[in-house]
ModelCIF file with pLDDT and N, C-alpha, C, O atoms, coordinates in Angstrom:
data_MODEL
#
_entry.id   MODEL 
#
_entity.id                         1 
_entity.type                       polymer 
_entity.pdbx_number_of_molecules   1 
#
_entity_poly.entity_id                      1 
_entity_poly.type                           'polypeptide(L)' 
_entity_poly.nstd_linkage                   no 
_entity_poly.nstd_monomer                   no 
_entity_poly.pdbx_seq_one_letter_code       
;(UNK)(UNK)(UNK)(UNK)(UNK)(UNK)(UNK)(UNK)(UNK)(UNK)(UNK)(UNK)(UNK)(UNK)(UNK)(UNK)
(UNK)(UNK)(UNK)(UNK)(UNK)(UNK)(UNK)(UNK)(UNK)(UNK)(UNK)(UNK)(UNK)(UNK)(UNK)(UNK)
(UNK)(UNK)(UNK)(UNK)(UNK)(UNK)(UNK)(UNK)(UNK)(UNK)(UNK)(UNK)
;
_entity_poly.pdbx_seq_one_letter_code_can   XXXXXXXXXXXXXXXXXXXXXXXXXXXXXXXXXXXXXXXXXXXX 
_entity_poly.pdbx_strand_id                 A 
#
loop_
_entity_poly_seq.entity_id 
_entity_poly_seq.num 
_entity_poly_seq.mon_id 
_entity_poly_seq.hetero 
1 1  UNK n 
1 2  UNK n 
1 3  UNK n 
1 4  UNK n 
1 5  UNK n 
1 6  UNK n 
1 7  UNK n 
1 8  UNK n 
1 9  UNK n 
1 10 UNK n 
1 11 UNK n 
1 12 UNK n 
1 13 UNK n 
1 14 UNK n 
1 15 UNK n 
1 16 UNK n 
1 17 UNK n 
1 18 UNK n 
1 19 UNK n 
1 20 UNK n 
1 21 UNK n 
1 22 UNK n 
1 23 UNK n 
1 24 UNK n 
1 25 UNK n 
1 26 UNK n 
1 27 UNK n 
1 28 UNK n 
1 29 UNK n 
1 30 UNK n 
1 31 UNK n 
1 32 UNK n 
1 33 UNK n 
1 34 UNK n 
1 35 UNK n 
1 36 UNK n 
1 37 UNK n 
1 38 UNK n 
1 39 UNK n 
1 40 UNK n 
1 41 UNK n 
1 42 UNK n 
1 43 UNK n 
1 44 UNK n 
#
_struct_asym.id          A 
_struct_asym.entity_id   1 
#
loop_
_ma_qa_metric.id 
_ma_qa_metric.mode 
_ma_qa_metric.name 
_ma_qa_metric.software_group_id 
_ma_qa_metric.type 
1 global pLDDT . pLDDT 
2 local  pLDDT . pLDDT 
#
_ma_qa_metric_global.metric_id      1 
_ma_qa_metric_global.metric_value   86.89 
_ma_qa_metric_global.model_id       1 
_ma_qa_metric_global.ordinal_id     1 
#
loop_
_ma_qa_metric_local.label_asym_id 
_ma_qa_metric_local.label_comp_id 
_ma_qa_metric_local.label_seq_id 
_ma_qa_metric_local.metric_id 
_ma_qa_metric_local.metric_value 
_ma_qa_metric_local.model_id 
_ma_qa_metric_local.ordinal_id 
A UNK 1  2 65.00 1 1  
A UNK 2  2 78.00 1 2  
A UNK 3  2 79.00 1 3  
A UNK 4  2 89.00 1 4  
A UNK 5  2 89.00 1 5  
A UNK 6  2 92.00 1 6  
A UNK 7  2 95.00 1 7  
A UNK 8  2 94.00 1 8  
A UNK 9  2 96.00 1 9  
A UNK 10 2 97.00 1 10 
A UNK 11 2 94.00 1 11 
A UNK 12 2 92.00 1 12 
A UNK 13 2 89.00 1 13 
A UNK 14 2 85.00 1 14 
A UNK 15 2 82.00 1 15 
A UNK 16 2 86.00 1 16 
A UNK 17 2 80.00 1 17 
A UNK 18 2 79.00 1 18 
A UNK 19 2 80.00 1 19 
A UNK 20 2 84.00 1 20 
A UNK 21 2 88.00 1 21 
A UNK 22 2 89.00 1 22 
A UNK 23 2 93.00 1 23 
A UNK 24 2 92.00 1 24 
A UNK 25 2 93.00 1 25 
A UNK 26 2 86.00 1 26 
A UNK 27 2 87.00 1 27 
A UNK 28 2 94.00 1 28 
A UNK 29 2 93.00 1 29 
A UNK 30 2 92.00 1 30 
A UNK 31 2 93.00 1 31 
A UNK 32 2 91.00 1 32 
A UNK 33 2 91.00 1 33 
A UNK 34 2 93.00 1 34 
A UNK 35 2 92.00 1 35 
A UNK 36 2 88.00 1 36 
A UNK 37 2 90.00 1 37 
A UNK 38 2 93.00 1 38 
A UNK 39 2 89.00 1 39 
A UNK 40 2 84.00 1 40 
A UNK 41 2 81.00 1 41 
A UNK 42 2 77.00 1 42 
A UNK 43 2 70.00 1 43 
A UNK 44 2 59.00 1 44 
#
loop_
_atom_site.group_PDB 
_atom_site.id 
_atom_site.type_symbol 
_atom_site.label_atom_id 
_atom_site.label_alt_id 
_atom_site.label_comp_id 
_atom_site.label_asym_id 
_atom_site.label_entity_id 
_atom_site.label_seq_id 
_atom_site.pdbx_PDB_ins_code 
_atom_site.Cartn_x 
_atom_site.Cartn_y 
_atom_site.Cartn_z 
_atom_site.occupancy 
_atom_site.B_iso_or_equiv 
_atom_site.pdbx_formal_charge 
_atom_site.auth_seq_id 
_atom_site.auth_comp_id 
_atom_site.auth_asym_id 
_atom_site.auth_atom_id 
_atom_site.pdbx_PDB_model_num 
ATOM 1   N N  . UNK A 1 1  ? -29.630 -51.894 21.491 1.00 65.00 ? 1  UNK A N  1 
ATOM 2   C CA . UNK A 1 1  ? -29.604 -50.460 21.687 1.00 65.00 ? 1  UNK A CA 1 
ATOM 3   C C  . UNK A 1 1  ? -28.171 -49.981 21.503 1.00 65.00 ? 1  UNK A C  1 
ATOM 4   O O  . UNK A 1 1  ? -27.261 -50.651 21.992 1.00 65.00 ? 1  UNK A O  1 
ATOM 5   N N  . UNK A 1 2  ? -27.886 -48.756 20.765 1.00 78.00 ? 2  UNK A N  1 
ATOM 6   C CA . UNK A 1 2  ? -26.414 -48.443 20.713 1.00 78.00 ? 2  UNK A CA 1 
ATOM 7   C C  . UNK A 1 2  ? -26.259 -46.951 21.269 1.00 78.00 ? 2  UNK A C  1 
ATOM 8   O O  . UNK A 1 2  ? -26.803 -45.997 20.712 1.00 78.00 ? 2  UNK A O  1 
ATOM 9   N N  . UNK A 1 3  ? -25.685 -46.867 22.101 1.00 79.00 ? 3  UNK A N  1 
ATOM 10  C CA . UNK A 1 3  ? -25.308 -45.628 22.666 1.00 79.00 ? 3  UNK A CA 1 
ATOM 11  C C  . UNK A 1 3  ? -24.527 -44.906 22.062 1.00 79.00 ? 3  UNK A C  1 
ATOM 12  O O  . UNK A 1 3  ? -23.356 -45.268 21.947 1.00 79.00 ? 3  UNK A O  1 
ATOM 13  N N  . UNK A 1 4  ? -24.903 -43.875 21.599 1.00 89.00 ? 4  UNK A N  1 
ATOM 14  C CA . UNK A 1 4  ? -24.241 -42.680 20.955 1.00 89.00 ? 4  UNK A CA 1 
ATOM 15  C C  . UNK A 1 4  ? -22.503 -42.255 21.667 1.00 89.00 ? 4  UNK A C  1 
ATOM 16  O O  . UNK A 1 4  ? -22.115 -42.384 22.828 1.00 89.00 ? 4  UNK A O  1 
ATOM 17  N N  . UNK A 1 5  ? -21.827 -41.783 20.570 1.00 89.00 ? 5  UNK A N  1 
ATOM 18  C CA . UNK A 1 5  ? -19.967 -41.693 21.056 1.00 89.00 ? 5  UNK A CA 1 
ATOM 19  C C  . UNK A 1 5  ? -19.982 -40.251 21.255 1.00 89.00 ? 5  UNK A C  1 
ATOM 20  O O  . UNK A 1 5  ? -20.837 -39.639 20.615 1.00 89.00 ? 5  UNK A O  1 
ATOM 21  N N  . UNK A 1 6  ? -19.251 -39.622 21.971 1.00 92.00 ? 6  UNK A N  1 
ATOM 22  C CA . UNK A 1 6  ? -18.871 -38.194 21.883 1.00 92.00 ? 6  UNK A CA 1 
ATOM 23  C C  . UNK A 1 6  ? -17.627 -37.958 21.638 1.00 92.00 ? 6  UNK A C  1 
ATOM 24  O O  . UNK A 1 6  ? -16.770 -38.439 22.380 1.00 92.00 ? 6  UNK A O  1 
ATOM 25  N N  . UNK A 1 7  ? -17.299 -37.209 20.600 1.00 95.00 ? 7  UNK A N  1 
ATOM 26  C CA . UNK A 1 7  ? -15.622 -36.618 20.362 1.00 95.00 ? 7  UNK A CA 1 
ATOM 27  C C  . UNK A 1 7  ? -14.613 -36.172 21.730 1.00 95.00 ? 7  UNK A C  1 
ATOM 28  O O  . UNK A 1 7  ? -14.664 -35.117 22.362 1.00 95.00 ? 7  UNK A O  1 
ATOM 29  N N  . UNK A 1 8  ? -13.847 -37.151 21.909 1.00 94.00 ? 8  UNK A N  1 
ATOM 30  C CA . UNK A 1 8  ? -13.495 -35.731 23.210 1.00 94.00 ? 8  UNK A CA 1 
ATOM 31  C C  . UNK A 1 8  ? -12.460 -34.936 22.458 1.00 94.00 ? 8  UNK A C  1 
ATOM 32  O O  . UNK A 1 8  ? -12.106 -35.356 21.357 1.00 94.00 ? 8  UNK A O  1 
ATOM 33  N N  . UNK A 1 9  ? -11.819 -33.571 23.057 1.00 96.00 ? 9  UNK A N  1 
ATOM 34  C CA . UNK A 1 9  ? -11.047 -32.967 22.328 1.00 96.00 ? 9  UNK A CA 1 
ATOM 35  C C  . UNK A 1 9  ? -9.522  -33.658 21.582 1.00 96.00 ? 9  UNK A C  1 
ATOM 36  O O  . UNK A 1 9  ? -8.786  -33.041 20.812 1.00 96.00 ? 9  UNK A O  1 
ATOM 37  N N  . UNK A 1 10 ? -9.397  -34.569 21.889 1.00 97.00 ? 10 UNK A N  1 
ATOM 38  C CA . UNK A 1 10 ? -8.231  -35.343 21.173 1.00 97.00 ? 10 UNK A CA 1 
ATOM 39  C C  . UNK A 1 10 ? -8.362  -35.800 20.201 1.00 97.00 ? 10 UNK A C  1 
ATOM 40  O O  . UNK A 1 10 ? -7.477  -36.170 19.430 1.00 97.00 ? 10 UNK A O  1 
ATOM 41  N N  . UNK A 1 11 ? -9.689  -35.862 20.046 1.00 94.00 ? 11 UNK A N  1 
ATOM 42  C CA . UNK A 1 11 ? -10.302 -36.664 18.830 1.00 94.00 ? 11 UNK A CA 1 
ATOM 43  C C  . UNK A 1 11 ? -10.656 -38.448 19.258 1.00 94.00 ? 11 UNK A C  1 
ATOM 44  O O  . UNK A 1 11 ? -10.895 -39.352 18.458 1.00 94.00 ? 11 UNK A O  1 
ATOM 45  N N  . UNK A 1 12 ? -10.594 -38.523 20.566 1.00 92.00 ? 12 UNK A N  1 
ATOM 46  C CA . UNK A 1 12 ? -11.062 -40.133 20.468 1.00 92.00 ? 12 UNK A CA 1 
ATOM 47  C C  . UNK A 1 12 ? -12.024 -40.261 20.688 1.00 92.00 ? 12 UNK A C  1 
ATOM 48  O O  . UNK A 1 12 ? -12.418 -39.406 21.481 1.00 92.00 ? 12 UNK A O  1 
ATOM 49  N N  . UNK A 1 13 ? -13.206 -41.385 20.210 1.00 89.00 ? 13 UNK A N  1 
ATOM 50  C CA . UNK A 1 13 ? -14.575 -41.368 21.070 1.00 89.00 ? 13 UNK A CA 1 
ATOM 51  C C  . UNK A 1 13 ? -14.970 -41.515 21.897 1.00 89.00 ? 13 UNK A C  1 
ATOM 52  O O  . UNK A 1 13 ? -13.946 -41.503 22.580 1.00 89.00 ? 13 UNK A O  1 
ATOM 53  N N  . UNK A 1 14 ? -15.843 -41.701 22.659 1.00 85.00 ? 14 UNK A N  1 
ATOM 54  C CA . UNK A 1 14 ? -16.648 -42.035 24.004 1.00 85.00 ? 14 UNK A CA 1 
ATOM 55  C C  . UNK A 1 14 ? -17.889 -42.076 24.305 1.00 85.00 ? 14 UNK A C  1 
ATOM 56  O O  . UNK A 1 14 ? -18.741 -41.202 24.147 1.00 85.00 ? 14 UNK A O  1 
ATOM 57  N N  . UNK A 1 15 ? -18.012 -43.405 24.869 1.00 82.00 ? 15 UNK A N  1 
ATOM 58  C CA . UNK A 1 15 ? -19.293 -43.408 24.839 1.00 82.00 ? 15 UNK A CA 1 
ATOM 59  C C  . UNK A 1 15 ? -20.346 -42.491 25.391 1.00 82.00 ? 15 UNK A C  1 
ATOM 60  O O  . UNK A 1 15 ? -19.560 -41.650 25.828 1.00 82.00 ? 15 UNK A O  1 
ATOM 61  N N  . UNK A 1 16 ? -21.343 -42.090 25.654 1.00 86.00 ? 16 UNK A N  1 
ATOM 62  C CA . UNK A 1 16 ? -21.887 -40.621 26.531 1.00 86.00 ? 16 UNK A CA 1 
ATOM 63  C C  . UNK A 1 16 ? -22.688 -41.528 27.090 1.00 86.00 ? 16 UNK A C  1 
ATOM 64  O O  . UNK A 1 16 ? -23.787 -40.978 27.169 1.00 86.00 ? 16 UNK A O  1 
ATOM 65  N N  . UNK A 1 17 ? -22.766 -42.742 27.575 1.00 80.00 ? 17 UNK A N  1 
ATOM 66  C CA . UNK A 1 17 ? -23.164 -43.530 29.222 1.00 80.00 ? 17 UNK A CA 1 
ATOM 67  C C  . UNK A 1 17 ? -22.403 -44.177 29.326 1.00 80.00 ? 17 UNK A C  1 
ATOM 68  O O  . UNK A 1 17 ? -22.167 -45.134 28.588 1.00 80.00 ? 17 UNK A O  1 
ATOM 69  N N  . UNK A 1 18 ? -21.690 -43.774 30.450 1.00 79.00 ? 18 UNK A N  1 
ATOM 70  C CA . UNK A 1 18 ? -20.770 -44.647 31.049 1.00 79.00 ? 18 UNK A CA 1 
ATOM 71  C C  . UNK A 1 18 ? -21.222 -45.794 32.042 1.00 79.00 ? 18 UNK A C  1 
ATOM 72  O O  . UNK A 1 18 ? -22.384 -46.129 31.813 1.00 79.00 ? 18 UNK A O  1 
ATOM 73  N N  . UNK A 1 19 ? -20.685 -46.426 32.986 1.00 80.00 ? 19 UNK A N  1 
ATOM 74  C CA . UNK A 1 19 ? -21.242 -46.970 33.925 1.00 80.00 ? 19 UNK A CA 1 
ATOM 75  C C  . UNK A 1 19 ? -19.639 -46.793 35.165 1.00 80.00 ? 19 UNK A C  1 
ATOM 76  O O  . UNK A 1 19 ? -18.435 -47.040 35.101 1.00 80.00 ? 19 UNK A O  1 
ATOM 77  N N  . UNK A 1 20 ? -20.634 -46.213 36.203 1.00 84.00 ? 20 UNK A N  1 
ATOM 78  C CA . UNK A 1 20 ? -19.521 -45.821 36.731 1.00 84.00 ? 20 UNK A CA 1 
ATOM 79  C C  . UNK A 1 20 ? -19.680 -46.652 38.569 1.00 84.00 ? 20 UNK A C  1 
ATOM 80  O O  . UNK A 1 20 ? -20.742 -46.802 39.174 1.00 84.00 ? 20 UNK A O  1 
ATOM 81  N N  . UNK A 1 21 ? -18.544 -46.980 38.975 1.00 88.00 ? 21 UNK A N  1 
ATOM 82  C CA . UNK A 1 21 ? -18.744 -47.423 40.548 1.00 88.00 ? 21 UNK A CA 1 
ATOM 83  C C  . UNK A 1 21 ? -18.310 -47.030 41.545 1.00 88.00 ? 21 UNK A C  1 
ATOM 84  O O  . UNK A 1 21 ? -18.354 -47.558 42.656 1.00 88.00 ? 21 UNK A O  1 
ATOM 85  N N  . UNK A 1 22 ? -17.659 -45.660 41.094 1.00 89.00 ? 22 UNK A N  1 
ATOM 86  C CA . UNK A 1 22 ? -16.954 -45.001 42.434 1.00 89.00 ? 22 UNK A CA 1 
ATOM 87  C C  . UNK A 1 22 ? -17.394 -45.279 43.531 1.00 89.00 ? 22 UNK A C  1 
ATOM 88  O O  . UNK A 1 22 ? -16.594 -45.707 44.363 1.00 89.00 ? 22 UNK A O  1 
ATOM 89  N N  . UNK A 1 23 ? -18.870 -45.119 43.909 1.00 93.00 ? 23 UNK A N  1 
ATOM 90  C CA . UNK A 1 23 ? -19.507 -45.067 45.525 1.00 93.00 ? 23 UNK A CA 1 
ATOM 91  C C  . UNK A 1 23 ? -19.879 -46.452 45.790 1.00 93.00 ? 23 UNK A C  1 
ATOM 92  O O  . UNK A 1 23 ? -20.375 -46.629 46.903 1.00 93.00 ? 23 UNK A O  1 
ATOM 93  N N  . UNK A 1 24 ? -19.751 -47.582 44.968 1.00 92.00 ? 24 UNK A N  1 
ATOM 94  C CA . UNK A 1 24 ? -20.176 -48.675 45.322 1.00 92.00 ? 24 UNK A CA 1 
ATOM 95  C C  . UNK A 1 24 ? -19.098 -49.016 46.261 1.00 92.00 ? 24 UNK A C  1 
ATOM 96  O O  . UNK A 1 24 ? -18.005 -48.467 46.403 1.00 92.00 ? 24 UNK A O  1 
ATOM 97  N N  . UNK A 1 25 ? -19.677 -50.169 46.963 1.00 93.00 ? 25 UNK A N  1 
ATOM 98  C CA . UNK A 1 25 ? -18.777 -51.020 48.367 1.00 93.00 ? 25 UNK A CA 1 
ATOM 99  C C  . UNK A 1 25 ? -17.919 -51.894 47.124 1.00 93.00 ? 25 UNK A C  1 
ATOM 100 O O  . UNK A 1 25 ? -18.173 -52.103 45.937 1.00 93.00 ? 25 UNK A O  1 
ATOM 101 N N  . UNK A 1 26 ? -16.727 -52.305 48.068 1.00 86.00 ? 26 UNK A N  1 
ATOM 102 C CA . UNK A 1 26 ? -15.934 -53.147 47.075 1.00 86.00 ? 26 UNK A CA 1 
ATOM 103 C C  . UNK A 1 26 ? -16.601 -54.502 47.003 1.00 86.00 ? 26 UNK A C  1 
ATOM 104 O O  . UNK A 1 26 ? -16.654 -55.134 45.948 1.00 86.00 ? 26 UNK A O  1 
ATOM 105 N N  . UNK A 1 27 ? -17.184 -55.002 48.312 1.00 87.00 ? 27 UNK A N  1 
ATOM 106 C CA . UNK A 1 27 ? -17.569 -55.804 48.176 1.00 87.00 ? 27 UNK A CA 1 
ATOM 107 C C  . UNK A 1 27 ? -18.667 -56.193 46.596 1.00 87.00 ? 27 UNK A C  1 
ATOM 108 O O  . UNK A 1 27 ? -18.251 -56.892 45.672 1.00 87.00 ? 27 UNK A O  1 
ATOM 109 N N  . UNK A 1 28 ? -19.744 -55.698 46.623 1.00 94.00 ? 28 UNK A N  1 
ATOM 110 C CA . UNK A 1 28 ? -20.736 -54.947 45.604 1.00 94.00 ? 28 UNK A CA 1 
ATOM 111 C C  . UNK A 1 28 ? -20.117 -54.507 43.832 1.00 94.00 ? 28 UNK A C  1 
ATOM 112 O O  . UNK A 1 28 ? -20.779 -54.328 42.810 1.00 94.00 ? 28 UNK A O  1 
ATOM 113 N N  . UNK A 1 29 ? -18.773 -54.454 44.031 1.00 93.00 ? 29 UNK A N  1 
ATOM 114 C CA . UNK A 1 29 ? -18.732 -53.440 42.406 1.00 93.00 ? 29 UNK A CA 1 
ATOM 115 C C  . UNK A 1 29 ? -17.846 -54.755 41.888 1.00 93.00 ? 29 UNK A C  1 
ATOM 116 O O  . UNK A 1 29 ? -18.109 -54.499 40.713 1.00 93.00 ? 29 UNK A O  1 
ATOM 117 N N  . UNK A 1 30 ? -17.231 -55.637 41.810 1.00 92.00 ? 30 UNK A N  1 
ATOM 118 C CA . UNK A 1 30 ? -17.033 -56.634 41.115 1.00 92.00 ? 30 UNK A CA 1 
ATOM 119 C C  . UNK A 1 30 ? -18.417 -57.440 40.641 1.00 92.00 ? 30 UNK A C  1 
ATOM 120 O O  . UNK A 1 30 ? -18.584 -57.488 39.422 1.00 92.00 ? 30 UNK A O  1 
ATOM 121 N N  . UNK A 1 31 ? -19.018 -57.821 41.143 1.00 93.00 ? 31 UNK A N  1 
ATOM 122 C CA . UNK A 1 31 ? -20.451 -57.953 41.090 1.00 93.00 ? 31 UNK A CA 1 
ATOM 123 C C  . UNK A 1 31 ? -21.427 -57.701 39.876 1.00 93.00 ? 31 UNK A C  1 
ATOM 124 O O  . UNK A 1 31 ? -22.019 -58.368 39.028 1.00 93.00 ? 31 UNK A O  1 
ATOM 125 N N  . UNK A 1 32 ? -21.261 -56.212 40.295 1.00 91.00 ? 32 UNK A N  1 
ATOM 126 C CA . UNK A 1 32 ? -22.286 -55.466 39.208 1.00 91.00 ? 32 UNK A CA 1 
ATOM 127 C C  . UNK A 1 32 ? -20.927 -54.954 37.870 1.00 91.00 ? 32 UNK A C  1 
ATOM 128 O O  . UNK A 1 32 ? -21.290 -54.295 36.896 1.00 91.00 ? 32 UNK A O  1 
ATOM 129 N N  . UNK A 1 33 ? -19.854 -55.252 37.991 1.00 91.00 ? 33 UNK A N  1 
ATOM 130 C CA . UNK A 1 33 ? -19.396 -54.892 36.848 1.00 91.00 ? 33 UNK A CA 1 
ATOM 131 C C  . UNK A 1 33 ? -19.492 -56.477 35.964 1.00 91.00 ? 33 UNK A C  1 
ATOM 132 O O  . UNK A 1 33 ? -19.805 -56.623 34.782 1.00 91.00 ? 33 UNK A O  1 
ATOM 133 N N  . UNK A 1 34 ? -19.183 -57.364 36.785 1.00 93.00 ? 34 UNK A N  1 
ATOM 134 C CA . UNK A 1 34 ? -19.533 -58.838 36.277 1.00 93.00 ? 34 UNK A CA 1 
ATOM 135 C C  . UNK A 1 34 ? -20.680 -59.165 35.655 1.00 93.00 ? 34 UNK A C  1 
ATOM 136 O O  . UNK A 1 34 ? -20.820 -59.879 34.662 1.00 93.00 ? 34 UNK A O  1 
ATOM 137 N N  . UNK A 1 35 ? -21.996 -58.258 36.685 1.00 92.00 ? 35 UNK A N  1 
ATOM 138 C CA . UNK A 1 35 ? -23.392 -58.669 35.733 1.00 92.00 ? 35 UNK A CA 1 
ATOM 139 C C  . UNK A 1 35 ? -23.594 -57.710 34.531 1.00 92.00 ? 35 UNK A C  1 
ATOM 140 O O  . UNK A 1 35 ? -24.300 -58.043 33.580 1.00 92.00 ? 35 UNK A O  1 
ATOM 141 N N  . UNK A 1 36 ? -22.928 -56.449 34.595 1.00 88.00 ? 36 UNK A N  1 
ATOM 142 C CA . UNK A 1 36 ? -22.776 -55.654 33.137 1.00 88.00 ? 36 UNK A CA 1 
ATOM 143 C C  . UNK A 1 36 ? -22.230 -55.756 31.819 1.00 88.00 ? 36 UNK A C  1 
ATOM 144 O O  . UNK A 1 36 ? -22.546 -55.302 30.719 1.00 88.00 ? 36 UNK A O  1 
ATOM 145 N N  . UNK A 1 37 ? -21.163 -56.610 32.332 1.00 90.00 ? 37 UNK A N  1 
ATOM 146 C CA . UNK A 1 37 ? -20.297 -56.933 31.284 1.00 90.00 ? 37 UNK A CA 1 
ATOM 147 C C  . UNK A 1 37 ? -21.420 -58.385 30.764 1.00 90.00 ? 37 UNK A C  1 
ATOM 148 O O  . UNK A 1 37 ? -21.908 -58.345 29.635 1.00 90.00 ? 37 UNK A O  1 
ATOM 149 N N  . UNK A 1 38 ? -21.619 -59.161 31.370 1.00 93.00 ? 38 UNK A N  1 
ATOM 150 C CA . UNK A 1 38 ? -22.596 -60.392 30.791 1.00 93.00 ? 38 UNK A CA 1 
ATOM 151 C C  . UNK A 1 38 ? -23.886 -60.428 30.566 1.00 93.00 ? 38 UNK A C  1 
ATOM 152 O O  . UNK A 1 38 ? -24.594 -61.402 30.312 1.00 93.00 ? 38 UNK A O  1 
ATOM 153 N N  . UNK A 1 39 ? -24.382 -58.408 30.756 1.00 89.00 ? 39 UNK A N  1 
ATOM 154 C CA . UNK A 1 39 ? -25.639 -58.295 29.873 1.00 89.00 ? 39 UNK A CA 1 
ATOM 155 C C  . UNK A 1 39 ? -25.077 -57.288 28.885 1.00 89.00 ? 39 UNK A C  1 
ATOM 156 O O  . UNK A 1 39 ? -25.676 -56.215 28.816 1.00 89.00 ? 39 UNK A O  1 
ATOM 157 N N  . UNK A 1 40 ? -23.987 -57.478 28.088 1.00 84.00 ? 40 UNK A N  1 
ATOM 158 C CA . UNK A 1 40 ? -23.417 -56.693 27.059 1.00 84.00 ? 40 UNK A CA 1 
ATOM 159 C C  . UNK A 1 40 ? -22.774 -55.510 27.173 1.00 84.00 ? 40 UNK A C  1 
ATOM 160 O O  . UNK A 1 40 ? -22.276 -54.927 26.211 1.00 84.00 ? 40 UNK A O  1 
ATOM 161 N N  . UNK A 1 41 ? -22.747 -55.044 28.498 1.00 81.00 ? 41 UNK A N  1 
ATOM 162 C CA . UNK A 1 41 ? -21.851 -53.554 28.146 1.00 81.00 ? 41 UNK A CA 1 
ATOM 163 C C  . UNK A 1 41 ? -20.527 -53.567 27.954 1.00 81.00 ? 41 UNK A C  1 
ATOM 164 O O  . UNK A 1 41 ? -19.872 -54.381 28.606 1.00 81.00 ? 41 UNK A O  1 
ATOM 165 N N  . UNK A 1 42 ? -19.929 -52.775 27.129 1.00 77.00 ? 42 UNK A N  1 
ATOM 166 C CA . UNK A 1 42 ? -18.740 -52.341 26.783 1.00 77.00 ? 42 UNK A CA 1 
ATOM 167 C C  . UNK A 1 42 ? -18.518 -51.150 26.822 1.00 77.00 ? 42 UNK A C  1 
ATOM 168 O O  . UNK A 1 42 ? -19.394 -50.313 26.603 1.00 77.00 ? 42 UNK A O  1 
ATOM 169 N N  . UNK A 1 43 ? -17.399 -50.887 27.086 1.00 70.00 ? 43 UNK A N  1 
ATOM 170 C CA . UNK A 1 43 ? -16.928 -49.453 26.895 1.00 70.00 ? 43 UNK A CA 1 
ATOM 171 C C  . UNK A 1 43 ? -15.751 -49.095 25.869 1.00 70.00 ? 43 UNK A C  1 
ATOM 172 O O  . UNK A 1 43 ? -14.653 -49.555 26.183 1.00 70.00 ? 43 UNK A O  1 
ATOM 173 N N  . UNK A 1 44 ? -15.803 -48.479 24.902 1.00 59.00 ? 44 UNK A N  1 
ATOM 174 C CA . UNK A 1 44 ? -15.003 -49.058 23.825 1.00 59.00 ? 44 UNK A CA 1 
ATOM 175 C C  . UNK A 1 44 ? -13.348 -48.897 24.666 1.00 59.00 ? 44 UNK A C  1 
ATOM 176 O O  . UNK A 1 44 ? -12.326 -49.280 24.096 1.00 59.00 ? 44 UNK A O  1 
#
């Protein structure tokens, strides 16, 4: 699946899903950024 980029005004891309962990526990967000990254996500 490839997630579509959005221009931001500078001209660089971005992806338009991010994955974000602000509200996660610290304990918890190493974790799930560990199991994201090793089911393929990137963020360019």
């Amino acid at each position: 699946m490839s997630i579509p980029d959005i221009d931001l005004s500078n001209g660089v891309p971005m992806p338009q899903l991010g994955f974000g962990v602000w509200q996660v526990p610290d304990g918890e967000a190493e974790k799930a950024v560990t199991l994201a990254l090793e089911a393929g996500y990137r963020s360019n």
